[in-house]
C-alpha positions as CSV (number, residue, x, y, z in Angstrom):
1,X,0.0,0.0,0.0
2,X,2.5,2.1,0.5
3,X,4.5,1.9,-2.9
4,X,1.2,2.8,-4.5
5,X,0.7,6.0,-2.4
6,X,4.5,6.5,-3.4
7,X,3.6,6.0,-6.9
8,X,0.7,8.4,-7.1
9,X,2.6,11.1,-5.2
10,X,5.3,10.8,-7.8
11,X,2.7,10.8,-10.4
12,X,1.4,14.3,-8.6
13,X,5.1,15.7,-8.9
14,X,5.3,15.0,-12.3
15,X,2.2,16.2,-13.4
16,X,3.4,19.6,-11.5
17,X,6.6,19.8,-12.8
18,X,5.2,18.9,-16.1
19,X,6.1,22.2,-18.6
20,X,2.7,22.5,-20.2
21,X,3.1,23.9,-24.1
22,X,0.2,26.0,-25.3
23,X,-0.1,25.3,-29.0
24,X,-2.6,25.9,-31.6
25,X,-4.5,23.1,-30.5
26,X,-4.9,23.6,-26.9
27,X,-5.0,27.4,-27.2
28,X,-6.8,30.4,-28.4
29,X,-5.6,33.6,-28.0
30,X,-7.9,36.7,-28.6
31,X,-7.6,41.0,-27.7
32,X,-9.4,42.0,-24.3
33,X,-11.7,45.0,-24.8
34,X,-8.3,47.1,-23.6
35,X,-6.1,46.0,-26.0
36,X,-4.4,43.2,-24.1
37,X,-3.5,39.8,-24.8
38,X,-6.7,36.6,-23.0
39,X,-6.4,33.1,-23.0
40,X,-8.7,30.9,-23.4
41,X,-8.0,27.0,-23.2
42,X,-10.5,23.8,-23.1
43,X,-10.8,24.1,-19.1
44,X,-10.8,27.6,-18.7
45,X,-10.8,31.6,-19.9
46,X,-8.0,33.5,-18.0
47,X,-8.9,36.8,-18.9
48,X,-6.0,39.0,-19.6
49,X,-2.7,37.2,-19.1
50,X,1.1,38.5,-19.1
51,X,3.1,37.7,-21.7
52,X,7.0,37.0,-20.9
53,X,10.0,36.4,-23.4
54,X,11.7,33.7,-21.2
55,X,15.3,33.8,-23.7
56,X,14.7,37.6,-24.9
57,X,18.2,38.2,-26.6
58,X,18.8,34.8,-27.9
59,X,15.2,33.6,-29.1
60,X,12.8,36.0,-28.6
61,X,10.2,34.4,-30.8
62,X,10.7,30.8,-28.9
63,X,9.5,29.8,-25.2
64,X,7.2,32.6,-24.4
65,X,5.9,32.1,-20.8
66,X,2.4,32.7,-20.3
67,X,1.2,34.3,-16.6
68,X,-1.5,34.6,-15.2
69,X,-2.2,38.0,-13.5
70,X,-3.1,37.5,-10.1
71,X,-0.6,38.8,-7.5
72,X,1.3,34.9,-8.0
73,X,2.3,35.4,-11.8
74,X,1.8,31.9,-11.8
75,X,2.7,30.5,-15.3
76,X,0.0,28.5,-17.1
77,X,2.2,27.4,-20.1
78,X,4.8,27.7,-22.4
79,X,4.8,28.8,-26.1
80,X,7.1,27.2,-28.0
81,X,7.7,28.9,-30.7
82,X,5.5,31.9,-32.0
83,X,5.7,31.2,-35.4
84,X,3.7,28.1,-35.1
85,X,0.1,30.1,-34.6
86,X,-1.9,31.9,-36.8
87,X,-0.9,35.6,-38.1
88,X,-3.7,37.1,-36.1
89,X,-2.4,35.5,-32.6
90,X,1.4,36.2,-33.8
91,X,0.4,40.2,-34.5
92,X,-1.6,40.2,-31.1
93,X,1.2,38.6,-28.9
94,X,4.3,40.3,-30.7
95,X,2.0,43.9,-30.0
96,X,2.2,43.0,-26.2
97,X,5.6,42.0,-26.4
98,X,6.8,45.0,-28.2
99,X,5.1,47.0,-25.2
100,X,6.8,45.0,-22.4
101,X,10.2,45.1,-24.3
102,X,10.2,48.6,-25.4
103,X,13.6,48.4,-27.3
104,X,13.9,51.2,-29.8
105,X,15.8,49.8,-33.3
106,X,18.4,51.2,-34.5
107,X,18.3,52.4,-38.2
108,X,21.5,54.5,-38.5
109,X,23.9,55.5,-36.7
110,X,25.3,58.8,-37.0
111,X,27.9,59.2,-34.8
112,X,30.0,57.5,-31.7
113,X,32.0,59.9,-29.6
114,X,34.1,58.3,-26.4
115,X,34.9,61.2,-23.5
116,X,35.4,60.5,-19.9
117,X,34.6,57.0,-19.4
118,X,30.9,57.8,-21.4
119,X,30.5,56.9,-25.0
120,X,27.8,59.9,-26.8
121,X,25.4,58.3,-29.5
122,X,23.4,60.1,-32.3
123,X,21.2,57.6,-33.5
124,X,18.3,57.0,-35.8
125,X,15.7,54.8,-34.2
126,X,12.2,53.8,-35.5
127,X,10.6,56.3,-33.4
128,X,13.3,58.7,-34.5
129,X,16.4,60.4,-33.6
130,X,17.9,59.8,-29.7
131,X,21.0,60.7,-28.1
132,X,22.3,58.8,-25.3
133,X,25.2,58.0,-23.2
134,X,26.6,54.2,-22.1
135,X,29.2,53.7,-20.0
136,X,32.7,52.7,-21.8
137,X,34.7,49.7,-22.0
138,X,33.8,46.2,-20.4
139,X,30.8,47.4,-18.7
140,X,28.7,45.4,-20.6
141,X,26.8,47.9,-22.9
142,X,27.2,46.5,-25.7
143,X,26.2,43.3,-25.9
144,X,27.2,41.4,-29.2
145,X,24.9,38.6,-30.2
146,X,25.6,37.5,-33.4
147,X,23.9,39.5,-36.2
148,X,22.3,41.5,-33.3
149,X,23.9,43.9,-31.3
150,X,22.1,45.2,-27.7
151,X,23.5,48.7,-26.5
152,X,22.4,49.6,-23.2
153,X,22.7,53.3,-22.0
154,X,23.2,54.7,-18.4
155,X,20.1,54.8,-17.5
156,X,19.5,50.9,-18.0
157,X,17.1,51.7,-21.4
158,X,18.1,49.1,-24.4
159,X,18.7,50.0,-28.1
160,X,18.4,46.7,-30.6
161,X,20.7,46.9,-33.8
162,X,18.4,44.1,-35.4
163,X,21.2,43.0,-38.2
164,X,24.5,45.0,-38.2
165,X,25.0,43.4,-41.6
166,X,22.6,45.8,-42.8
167,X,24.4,49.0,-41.5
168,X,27.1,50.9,-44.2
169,X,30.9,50.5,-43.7
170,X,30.8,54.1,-42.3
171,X,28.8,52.9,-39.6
172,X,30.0,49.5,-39.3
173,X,33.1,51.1,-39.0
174,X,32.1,53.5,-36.1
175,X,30.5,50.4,-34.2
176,X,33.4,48.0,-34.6
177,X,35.0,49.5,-31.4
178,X,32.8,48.4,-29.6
179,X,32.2,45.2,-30.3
């Protein structure tokens, strides 16, 4: 008797420790009357629900954590990847994404100047131009990932250089220092 009541609480553990995916099958996503991202499964209609990029540098369309808002931010599942659902869903969720992650692009760069342990950018972003200041050398501002490049200024805001492939040799040029 007791190796079964073993075997069910292991069962129980399991089931908790399960990761549940969220997929088109098991999940419909739809806009709340504000503009926010719902849930709705099989078993149940969360309402409004937080969405979370669990790798946000390195896949940001992959492993999306879905939260319940209720004080516990419990998670409810996982989506794998993004790409998988419908256009609709993908538009809805990347819309709430793009508000949590508010990470202006950069476009251009138009200029890089180092002084006093600060390094001065001139920038064109998609909601237009910005100056701001990072810290210099290995403080971590500019984080190198691949095509991508993350700058982060002094006051902790982020600035995504979606492919530096993309930029001229002028600016390429001006951003090599830092990389």
């Amino acid at each position: 008797m007791t190796e079964d009541i073993l075997k069910i609480e292991e069962e129980k553990l399991e089931e908790l420790l399960a990761v549940k995916f969220l997929t088109v099958d098991n999940a419909e996503f739809y806009e709340t009357k504000g503009g926010f991202v719902a849930l709705k499964t099989k078993d149940e209609d969360f309402g409004h629900v937080n969405v979370i990029r669990t790798f946000p540098f390195s896949n940001p369309d992959e492993f999306i954590s879905i939260r319940k808002i209720d004080g516990k931010n419990e998670e409810i599942g996982i989506i794998e990847n993004l790409k998988d659902f419908d256009e609709k869903t993908v538009k809805l969720i990347e819309k709430q994404l793009e508000i949590r992650y508010f990470m202006p692009r950069i476009l251009k760069i138009n200029s890089i100047k180092e002084e006093f342990g600060h390094t001065y950018w001139s920038v064109l972003t998609d909601k237009g131009e910005c100056k701001f200041s990072s810290s210099s050398g290995s403080s971590g501002s500019v984080i190198h990932l691949g095509d991508r490049v993350i700058i982060k200024d002094s006051s902790e805001n982020r600035y995504e250089i979606e492919d530096i492939n993309k930029l001229s040799a002028k600016e390429m040029k001006k951003l090599e220092l830092y990389l």
